[in-house]
C-alpha positions as CSV (number, residue, x, y, z in Angstrom):
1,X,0.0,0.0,0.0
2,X,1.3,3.3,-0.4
3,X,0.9,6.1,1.8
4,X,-0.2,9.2,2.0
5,X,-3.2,11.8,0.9
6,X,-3.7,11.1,-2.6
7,X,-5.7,13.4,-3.9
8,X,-3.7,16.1,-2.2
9,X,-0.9,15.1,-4.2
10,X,-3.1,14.8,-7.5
11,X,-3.5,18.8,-6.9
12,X,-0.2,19.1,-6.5
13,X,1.1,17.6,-9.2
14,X,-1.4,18.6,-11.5
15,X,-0.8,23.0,-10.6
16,X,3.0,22.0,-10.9
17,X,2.6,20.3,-14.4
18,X,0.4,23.0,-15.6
19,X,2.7,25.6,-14.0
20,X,6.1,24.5,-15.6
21,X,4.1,24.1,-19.3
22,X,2.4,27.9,-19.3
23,X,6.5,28.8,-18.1
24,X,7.4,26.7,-21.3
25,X,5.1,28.3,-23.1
26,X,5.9,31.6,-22.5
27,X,9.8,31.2,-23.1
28,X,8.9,29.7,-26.4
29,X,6.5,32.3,-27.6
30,X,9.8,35.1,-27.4
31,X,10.7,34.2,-30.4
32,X,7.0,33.7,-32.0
33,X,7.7,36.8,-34.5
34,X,6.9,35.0,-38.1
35,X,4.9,32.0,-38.9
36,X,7.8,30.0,-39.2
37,X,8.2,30.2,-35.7
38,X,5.2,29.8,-34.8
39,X,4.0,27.3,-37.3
40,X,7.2,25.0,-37.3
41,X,9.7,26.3,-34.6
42,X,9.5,22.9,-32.6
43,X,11.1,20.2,-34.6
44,X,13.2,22.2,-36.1
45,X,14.7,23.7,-32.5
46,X,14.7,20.3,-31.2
47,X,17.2,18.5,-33.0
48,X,16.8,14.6,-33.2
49,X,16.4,13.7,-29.6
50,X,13.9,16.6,-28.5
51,X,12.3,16.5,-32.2
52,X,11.6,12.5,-31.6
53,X,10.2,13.2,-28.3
54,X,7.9,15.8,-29.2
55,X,6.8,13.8,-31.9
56,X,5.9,10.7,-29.7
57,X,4.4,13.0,-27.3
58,X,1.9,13.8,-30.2
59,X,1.2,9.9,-31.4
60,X,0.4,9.4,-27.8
61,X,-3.2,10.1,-26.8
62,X,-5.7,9.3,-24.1
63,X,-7.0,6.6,-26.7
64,X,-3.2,5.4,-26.2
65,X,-3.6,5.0,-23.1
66,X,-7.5,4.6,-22.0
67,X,-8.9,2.6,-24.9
68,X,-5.9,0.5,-25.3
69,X,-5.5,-0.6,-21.7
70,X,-9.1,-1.5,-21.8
71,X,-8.9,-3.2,-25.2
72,X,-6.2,-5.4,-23.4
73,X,-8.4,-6.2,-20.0
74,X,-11.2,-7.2,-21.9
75,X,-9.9,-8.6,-25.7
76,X,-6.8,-10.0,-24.6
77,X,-5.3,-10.3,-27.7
78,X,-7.1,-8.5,-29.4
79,X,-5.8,-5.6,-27.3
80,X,-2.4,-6.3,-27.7
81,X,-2.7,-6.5,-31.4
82,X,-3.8,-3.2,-31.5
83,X,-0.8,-2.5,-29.0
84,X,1.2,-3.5,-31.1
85,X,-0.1,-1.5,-34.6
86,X,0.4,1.7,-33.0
87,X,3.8,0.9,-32.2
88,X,4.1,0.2,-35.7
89,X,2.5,2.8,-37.5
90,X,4.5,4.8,-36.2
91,X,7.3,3.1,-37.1
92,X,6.2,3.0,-40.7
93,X,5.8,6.9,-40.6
94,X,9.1,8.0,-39.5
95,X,10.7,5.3,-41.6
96,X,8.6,5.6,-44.8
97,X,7.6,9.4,-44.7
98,X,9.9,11.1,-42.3
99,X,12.0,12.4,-45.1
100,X,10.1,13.2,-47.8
101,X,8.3,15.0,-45.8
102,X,10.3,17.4,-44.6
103,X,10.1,20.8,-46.5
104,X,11.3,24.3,-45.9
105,X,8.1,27.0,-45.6
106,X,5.1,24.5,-45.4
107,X,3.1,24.1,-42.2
108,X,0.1,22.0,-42.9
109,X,0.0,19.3,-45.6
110,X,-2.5,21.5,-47.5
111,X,1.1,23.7,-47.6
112,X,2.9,20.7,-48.8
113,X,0.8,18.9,-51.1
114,X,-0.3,22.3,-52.9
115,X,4.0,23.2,-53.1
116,X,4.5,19.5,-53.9
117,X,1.5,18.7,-57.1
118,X,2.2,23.0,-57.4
119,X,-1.6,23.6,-57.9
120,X,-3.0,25.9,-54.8
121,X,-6.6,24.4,-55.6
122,X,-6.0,21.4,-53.2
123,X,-5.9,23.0,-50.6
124,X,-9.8,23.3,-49.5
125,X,-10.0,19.6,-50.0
126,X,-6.9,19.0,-47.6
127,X,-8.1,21.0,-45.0
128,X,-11.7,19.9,-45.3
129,X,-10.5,16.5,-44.9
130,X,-7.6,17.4,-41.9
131,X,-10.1,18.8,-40.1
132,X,-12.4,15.8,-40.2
133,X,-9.7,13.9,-39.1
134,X,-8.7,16.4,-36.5
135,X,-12.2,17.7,-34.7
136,X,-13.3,14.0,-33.6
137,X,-10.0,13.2,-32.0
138,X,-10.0,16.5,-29.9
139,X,-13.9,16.3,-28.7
140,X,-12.6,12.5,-27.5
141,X,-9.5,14.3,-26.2
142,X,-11.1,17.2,-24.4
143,X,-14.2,15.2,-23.4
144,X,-11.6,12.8,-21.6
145,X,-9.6,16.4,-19.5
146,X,-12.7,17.2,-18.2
147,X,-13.3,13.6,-16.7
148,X,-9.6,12.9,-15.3
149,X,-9.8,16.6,-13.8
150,X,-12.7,16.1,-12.6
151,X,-11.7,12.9,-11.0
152,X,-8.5,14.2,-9.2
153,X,-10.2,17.6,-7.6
154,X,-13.3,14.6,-6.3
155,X,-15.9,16.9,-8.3
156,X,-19.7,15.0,-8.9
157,X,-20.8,14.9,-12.4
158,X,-22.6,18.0,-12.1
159,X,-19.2,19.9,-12.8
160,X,-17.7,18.1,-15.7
161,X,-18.8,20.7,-17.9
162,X,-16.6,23.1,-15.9
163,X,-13.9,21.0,-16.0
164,X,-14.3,20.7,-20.2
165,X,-14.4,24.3,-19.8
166,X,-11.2,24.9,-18.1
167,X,-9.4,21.9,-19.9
168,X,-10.2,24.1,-23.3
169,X,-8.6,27.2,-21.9
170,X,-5.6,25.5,-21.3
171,X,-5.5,23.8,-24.6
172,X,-6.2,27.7,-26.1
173,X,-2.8,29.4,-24.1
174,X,-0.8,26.4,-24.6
175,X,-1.1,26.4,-28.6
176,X,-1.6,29.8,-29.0
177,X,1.0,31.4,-26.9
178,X,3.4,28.5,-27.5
179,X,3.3,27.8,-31.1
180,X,4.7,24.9,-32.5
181,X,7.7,24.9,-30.2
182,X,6.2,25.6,-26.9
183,X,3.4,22.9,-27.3
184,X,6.6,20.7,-28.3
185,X,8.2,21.6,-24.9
186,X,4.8,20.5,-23.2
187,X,4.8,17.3,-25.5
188,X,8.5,16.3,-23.8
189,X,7.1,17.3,-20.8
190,X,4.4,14.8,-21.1
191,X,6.6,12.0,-21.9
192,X,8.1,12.1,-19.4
193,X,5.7,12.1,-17.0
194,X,3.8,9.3,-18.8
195,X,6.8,7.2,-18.6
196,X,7.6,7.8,-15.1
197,X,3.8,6.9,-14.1
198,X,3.8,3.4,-16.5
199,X,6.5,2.3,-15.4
200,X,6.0,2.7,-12.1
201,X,2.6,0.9,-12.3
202,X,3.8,-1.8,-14.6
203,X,6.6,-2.7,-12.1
204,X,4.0,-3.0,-9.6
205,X,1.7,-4.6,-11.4
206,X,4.8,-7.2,-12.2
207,X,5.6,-7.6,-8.5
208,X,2.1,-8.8,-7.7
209,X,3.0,-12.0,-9.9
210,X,6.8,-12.2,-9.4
211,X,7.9,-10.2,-12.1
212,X,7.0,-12.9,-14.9
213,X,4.4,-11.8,-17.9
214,X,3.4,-15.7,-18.4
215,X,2.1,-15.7,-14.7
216,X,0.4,-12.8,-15.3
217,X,-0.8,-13.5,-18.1
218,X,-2.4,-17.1,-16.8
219,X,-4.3,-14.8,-14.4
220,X,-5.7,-12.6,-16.6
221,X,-7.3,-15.7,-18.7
222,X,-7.9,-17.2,-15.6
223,X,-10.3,-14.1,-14.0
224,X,-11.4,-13.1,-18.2
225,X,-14.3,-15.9,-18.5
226,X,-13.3,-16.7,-22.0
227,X,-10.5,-19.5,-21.3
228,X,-7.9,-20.2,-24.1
229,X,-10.2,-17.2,-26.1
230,X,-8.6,-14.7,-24.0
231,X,-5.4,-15.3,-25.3
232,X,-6.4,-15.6,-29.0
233,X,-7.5,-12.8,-31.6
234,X,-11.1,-12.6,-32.6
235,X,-13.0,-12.0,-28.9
236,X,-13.3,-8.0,-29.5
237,X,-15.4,-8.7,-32.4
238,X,-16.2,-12.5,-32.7
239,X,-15.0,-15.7,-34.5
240,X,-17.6,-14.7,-37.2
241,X,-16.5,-14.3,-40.9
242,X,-17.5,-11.2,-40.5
243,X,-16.2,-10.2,-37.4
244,X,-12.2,-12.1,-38.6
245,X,-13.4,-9.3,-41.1
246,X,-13.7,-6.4,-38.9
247,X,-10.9,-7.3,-37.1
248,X,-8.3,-7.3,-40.5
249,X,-10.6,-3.5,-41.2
250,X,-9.3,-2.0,-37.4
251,X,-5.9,-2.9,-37.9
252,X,-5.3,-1.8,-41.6
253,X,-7.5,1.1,-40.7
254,X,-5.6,1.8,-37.2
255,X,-1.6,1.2,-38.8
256,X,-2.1,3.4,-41.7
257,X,-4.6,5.8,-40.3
258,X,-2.1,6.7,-37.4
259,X,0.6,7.3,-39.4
260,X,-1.0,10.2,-41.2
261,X,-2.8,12.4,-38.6
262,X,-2.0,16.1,-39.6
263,X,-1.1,16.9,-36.2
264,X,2.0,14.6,-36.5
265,X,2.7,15.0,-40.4
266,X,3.1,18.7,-39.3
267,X,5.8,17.9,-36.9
268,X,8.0,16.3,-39.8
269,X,8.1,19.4,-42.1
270,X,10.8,21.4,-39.9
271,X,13.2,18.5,-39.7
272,X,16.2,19.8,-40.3
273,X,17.9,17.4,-42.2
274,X,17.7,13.3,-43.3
275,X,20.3,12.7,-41.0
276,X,17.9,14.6,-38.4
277,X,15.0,13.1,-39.6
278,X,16.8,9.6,-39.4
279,X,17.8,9.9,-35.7
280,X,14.5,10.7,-34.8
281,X,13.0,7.8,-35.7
282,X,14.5,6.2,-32.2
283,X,13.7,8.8,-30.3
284,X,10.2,8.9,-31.2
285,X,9.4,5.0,-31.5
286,X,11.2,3.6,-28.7
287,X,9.2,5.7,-26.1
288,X,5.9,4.6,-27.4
289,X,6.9,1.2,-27.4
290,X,7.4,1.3,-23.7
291,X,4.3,3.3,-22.9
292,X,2.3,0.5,-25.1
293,X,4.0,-2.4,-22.7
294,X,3.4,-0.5,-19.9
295,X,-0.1,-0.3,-20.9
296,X,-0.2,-3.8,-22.2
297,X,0.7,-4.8,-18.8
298,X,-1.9,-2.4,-16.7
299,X,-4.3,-4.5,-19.4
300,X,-3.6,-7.5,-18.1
301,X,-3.3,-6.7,-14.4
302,X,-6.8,-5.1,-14.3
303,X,-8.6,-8.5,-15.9
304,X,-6.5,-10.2,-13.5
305,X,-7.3,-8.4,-10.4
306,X,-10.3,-7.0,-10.4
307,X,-11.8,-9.3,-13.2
308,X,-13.2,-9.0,-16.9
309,X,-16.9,-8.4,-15.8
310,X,-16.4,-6.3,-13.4
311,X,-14.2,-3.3,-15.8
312,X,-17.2,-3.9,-18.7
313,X,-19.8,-2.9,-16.4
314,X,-17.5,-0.1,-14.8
315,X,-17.8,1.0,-19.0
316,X,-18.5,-0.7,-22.0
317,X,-15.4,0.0,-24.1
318,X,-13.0,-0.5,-20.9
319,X,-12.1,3.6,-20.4
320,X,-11.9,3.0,-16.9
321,X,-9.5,-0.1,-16.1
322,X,-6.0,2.0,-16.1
323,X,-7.7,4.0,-13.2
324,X,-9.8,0.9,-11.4
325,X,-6.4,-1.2,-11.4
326,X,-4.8,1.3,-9.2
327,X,-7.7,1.0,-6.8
328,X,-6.8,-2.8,-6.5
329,X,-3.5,-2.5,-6.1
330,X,-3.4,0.4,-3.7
331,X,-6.6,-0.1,-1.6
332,X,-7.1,2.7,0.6
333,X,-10.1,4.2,2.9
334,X,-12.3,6.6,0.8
335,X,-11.9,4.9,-2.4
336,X,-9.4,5.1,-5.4
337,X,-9.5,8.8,-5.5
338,X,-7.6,9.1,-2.2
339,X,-4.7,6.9,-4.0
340,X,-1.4,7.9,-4.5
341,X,-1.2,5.9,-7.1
342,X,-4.4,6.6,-8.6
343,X,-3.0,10.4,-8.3
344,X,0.4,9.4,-10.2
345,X,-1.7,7.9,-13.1
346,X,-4.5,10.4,-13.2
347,X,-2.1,13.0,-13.6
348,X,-0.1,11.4,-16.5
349,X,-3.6,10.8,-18.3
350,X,-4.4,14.1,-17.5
351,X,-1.1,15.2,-18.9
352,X,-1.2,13.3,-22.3
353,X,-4.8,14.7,-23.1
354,X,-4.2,18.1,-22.2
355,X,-0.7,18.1,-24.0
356,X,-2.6,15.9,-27.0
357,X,-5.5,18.5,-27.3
358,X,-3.1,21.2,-27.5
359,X,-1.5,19.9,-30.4
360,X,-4.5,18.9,-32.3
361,X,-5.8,22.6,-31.8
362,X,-3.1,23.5,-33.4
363,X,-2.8,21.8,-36.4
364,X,-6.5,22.0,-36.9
365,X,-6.4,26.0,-36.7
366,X,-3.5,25.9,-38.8
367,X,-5.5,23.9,-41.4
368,X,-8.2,26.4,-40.8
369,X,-6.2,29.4,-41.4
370,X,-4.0,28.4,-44.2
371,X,-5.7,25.8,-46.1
372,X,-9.2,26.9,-45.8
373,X,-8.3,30.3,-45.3
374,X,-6.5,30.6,-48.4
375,X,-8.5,28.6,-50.6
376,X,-10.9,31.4,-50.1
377,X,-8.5,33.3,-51.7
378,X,-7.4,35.6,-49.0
379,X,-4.8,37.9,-49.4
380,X,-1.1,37.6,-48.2
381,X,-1.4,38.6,-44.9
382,X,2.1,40.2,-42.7
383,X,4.1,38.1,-40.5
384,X,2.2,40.0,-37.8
385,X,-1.0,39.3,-39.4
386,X,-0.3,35.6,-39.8
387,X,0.4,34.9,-36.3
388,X,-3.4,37.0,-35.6
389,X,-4.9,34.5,-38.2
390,X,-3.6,32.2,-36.4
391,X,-4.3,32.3,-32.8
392,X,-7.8,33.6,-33.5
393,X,-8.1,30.3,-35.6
394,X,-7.1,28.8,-32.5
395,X,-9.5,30.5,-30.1
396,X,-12.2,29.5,-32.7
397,X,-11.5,25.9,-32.9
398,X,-11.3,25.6,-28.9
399,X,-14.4,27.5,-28.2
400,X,-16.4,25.3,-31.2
401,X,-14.4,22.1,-29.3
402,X,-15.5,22.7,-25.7
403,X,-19.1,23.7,-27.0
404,X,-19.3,20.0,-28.6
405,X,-17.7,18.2,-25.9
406,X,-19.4,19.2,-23.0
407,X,-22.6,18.6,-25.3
408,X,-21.8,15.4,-26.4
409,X,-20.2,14.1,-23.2
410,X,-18.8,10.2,-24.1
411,X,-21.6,9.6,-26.3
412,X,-20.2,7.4,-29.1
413,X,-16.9,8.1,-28.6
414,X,-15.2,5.6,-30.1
415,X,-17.4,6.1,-33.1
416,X,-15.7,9.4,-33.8
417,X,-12.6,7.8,-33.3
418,X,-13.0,5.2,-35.5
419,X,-14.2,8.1,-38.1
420,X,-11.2,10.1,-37.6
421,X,-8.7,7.3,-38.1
422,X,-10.9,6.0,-41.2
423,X,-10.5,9.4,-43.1
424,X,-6.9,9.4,-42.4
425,X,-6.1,6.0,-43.6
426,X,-8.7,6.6,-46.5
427,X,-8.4,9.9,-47.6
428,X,-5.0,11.4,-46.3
429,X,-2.8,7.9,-46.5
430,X,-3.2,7.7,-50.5
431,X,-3.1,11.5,-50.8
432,X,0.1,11.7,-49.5
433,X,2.0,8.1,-50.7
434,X,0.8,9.2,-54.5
435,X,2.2,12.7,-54.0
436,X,5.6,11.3,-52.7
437,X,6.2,8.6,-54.6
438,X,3.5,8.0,-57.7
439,X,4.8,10.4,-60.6
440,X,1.7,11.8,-62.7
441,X,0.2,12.4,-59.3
442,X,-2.3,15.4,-60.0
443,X,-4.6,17.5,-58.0
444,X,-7.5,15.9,-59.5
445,X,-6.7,12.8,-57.9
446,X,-6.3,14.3,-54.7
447,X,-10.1,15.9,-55.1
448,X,-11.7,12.6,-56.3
449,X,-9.8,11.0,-52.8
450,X,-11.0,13.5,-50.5
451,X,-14.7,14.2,-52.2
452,X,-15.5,10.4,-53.5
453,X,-14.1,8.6,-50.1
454,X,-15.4,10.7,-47.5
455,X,-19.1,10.5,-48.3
456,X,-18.4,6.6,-48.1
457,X,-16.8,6.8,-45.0
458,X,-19.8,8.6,-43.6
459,X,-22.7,6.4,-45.0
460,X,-21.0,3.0,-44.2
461,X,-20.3,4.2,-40.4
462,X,-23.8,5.8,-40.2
463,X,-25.1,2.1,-41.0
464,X,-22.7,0.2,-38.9
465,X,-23.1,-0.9,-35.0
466,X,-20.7,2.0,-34.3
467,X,-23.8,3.6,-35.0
468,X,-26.5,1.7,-33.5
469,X,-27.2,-1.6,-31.8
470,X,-24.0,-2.1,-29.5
471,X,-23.2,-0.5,-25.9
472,X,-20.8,1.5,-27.4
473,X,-22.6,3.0,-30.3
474,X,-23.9,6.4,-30.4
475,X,-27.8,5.0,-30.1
476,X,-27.3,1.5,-28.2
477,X,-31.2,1.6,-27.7
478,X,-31.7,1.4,-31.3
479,X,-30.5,-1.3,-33.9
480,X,-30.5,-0.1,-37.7
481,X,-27.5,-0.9,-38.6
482,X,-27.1,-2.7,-41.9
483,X,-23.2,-2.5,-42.5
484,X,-21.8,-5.4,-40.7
485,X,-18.4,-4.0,-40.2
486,X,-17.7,-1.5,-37.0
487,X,-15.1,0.1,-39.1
488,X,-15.3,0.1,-42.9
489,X,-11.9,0.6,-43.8
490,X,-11.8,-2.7,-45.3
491,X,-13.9,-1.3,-47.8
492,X,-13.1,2.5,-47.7
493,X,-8.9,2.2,-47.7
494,X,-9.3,0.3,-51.2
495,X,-11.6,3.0,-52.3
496,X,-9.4,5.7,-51.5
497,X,-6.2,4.2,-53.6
498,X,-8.5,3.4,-56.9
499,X,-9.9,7.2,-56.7
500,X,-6.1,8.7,-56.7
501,X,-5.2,6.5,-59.9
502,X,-8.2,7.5,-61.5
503,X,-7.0,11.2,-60.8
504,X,-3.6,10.1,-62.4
505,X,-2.3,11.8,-65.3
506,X,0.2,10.1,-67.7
507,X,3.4,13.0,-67.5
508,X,5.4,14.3,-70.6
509,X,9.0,14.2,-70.6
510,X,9.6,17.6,-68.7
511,X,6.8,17.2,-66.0
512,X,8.5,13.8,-65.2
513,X,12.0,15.3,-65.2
514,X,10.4,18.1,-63.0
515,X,8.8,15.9,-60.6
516,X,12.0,13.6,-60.2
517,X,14.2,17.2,-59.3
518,X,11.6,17.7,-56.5
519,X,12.3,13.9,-55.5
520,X,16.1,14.3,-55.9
521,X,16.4,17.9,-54.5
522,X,15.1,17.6,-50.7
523,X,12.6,19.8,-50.0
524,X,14.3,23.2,-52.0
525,X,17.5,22.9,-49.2
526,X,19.9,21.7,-51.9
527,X,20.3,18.0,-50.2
528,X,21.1,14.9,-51.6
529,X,19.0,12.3,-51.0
């Protein structure tokens, strides 16, 4: 048992987190004088070891953490699977795309793909589709501050709205004051922290069976209720055809959809260099890998001490178990919320959303202010006037964000992330591998991606049981669902390729030697390959 007044030290820890970012903050926004700064000062400031932290502290969320854990305690396999892809994706990203991507003077990938195909058109289709892969992800994000905060201060339910509320404002000063580079600082900040905390509970959880996974494991199948099936893929969604199906759909949708959010795409642009950019790639995987064990692990302890049934009824989709495994394995009088562990681990979750939300709500405003903004054909604004656009962009999209969490609450929330994730691996995945490595690429295949796909994406979800029918839909009281899959990216990722070559244009002799400069020329810096 560990000592002590937990929630106390929650407080605590939570004013000196949030404290020691705003200070980050403000040293970074000094130097916030021109959009480069603001836009792309992180990565670029970093270096390889600060710019692969910042970028792992953006490819970690609270669905990282939350979902994941939850997936484990319930699934089994199944959770470690998808454990396991989003320690991959990522992989795949800074291996695949860390390079090319890199590019002086672009901010959002409507700025690169527009400098890249060198058509300005694009851009209102690549920020109409970045934003629908960006606003789900922060409502989930935000939704999820206002319950941790509300947890560690012991508020009732009555003020979670206030708690959304205040979670926003901090998500506004962080990305608008701080930029790029001071939401990177806060990004570090969080990894650490999150490290630290999973660590700490996966050595504990270890302990309890004498530091061996296989023991562990046996307890977990043991407590789970589903026998050898907890330790084979297929009990998330069935033995079914169609469920083997949905399972093949969640991982293609959740490898390649993660490795192409715009929030961390934008944090590849300001790499200095391939040398940089190849550095980075340990730097940003290895800490997710450990954060996925750890949570792998807190999976696995919380079906095997407090049981499979009893974290499903706690929540459908398993939210809760990284919290209720603390209140197993530090029981104390008043419940988990006078924990000291439950305070180490609230804080860290608290830490990765709030960090997480920042960094969406900046690459979302970007999208609105640059790709949106200048598809509407506005003018060429001052430095000055950039950075305005910009953090009124980012006021916007956090006052629109808190208004739609605190309406929507957890309602079908893993419906919007299975949206979110869809469009990326549907829509922004072939975008971007055609532009980078498919010569002919033209805009028109990026328009018949974004505007053919997403209306698929939308009716096939709308008529799946993400929709209705399950616990974890957005109506479980009503069943209309006639799409069998939960997430159609078996069906929509396919979709999304065939619409790019149809947008493909066969390229004369000079376009072809044009686009194989861009390729040879990184990024208009004069490198070699």
């Amino acid at each position: 048992m560990i000592g002590g007044d937990g929630q106390s030290f929650a407080v605590v820890v939570f004013l000196g987190f949030v404290a020691v970012s705003l200070l980050l903050c403000g040293l970074a926004a000094a130097d916030l004088d021109d959009p480069e700064h603001f836009y792309a000062g992180g990565s670029a400031a970093f270096g390889p070891v600060g710019g692969g932290l910042a970028i792992a502290g953006d490819y970690i969320s609270a669905a990282t953490l939350l979902s994941t854990t939850g997936a484990v305690a319930l699934d089994g396999a199944d959770g470690m699977l998808f454990a396991g892809a989003t320690v991959l994706s990522l992989f795949l990203v800074m291996r695949i795309m860390g390079e090319p991507l890199r590019r002086a003077g672009v901010f959002t990938l409507g700025d690169f793909l527009a400098d890249r195909l060198d058509d300005p058109s694009i851009r209102r289709a690549l920020g109409i589709a970045s934003l629908l892969v960006l606003t789900p992800l922060l409502l989930v994000q935000l939704s999820t501050a206002g319950r941790i905060l509300a947890a560690m201060f012991g508020l009732p339910d009555g003020a979670l709205t206030g708690c959304t509320v205040a979670g926003g404002a901090l998500m506004v000063a962080y990305a608008a004051f701080g930029g790029m580079r001071g939401v990177g600082y806060v990004q570090i900040l969080k990894v650490g922290v999150v490290l630290t905390a999973l660590s700490l509970l996966a050595g504990i959880v270890l302990a309890r069976y004498g530091w061996s996974p296989l023991a562990l494991l046996d307890a977990a199948r043991d407590r789970s209720g589903a026998g050898a099936g907890y330790v084979r893929p297929g009990l998330h969604f069935g033995s079914s055809v169609a469920g083997r199906l949905d399972l093949i759909s969640f991982q293609a949708t959740l490898v390649i959809g993660a490795a192409c959010l715009p929030h961390l795409t934008m944090r590849l642009h300001p790499l200095r260099d391939a040398r940089t950019a190849r550095r980075a790639v340990g730097w940003a995987v290895v800490p997710v890998a450990v954060v996925c064990a750890g949570v792998v692990v807190a999976g696995l302890g919380a079906c095997a001490l407090i049981g499979r049934d009893a974290v499903r009824a706690a929540d459908p989709g398993g939210a809760t178990a990284l919290l209720m495994v603390t209140g197993a394995l530090d029981p104390v009088a008043g419940g988990a919320r006078h924990s000291m562990l439950f305070a180490v681990i609230a804080c860290a979750v608290f830490a990765t959303t709030l960090a997480a939300v920042a960094g969406i709500t900046l690459a979302a405003a970007s999208s609105l202010a640059r790709d949106l903004g200048s598809a509407r054909g506005a003018k060429k604004a001052s430095a000055a006037g950039e950075i305005r656009r910009a953090r009124l962009g980012i006021v916007l999209v956090g006052a629109v964000a808190v208004v739609l969490s605190a309406t929507l609450a957890d309602r079908g929330r893993l419906t919007l992330i299975s949206l979110s994730f869809t469009v990326a691996a549907s829509v922004l995945a072939p975008v971007l591998l055609y532009a980078l490595f498919l010569p002919g690429y033209s805009a028109t295949g990026v328009r018949r991606t974004v505007y053919g796909t997403i209306p698929l994406i939308v009716l096939l979800l709308a008529g799946s049981p993400a929709a209705t029918g399950t616990p974890i839909a957005v109506f479980p009281d009503h069943d209309l669902h006639w799409f069998p899959l939960q997430t159609p990216g078996l069906i929509t990722i396919p979709v999304g390729f065939l619409l790019g070559l149809v947008g493909r244009t066969r390229p004369d002799a000079a376009r072809q030697n044009a686009w194989k400069g861009r390729t040879t020329v990184s990024h208009g810096r004069g490198e070699r390959p």
